[in-house]
C-alpha positions as CSV (number, residue, x, y, z in Angstrom):
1,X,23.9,-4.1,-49.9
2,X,25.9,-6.2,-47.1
3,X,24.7,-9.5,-47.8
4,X,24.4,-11.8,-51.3
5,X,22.0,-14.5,-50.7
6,X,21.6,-17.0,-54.0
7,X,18.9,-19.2,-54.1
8,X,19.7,-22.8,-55.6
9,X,18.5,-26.4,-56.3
10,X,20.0,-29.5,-57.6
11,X,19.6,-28.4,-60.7
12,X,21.4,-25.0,-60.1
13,X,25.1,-27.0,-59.8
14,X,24.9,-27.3,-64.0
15,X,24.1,-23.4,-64.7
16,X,26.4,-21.3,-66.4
17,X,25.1,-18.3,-64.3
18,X,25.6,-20.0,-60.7
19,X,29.8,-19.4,-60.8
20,X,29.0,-16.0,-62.2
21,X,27.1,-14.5,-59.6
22,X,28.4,-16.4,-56.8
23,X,32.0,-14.8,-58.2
24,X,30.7,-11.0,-58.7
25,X,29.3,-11.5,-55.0
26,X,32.2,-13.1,-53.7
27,X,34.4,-10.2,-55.6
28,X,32.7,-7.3,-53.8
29,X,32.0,-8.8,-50.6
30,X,33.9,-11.7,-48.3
31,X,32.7,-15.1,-48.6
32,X,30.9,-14.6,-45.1
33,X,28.5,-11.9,-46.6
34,X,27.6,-14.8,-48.9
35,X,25.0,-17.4,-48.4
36,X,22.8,-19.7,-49.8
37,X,19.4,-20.5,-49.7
38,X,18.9,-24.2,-51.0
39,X,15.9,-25.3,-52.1
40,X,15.1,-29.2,-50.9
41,X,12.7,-31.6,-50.4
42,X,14.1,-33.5,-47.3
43,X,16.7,-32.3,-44.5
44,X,18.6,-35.2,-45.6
45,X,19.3,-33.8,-49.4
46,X,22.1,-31.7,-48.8
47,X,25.2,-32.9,-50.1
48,X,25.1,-31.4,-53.5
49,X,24.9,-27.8,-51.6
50,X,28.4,-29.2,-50.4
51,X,30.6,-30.0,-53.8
52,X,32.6,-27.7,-55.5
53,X,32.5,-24.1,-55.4
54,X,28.9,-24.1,-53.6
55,X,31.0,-25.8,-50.7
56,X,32.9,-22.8,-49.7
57,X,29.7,-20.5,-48.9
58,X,27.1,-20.6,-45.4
59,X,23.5,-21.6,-46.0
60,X,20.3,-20.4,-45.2
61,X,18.8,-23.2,-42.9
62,X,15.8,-23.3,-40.7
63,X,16.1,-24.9,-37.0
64,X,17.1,-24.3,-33.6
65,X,19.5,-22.1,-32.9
66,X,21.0,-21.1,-29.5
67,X,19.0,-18.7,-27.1
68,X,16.0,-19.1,-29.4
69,X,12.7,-21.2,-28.1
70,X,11.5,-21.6,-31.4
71,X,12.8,-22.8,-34.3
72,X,14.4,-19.6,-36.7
73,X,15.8,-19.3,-39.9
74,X,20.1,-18.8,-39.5
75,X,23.2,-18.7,-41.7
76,X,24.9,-21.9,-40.9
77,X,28.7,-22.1,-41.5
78,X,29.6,-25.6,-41.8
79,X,33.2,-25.0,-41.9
80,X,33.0,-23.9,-37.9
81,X,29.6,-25.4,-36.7
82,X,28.2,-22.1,-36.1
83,X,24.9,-20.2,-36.9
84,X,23.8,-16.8,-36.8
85,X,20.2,-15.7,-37.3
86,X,19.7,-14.9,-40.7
87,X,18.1,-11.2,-39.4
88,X,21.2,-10.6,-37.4
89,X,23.4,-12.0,-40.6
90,X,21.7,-9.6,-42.8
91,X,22.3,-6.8,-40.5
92,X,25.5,-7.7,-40.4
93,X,25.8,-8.0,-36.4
């Protein structure tokens, strides 16, 4: 497997199992084969994905991306301002 991708919510900040995975994933891969998917309500409800440890990884996002017409779903790295399509991410091209 190439890529780790970790579902999480709000509520996913106070699991136990959260750090563990994201550290077994983050142990056998690079941070950049890691992603998450948040799961919110509005565009605007994104800072929690942004504290701590859950901070350091891309996420899953949906929107426009560069040399796409339509709207797609990409890995967004907040750290650079760059996206890749999350096909292509998973790929790993």
């Amino acid at each position: 497997m190439k890529r780790f991708v970790l579902l999480v919510s709000p509520n996913s900040k106070g699991s136990v199992w959260i750090p563990w995975e994201l550290g077994l994933a983050d142990g056998q891969k690079s941070p950049s084969s890691v992603a998450l998917f948040p799961v919110i309500e509005t565009v605007l409800e994104t800072r929690w994905v942004e504290q701590e440890y859950l901070g350091l990884y891309n996420r899953v996002v949906w929107g426009k991306l560069e040399g796409y017409e339509q709207d797609v779903w990409m890995v967004y790295d907040h750290h650079t301002n760059t996206a890749r399509h999350l096909r292509k991410w998973i790929r790993g091209y």
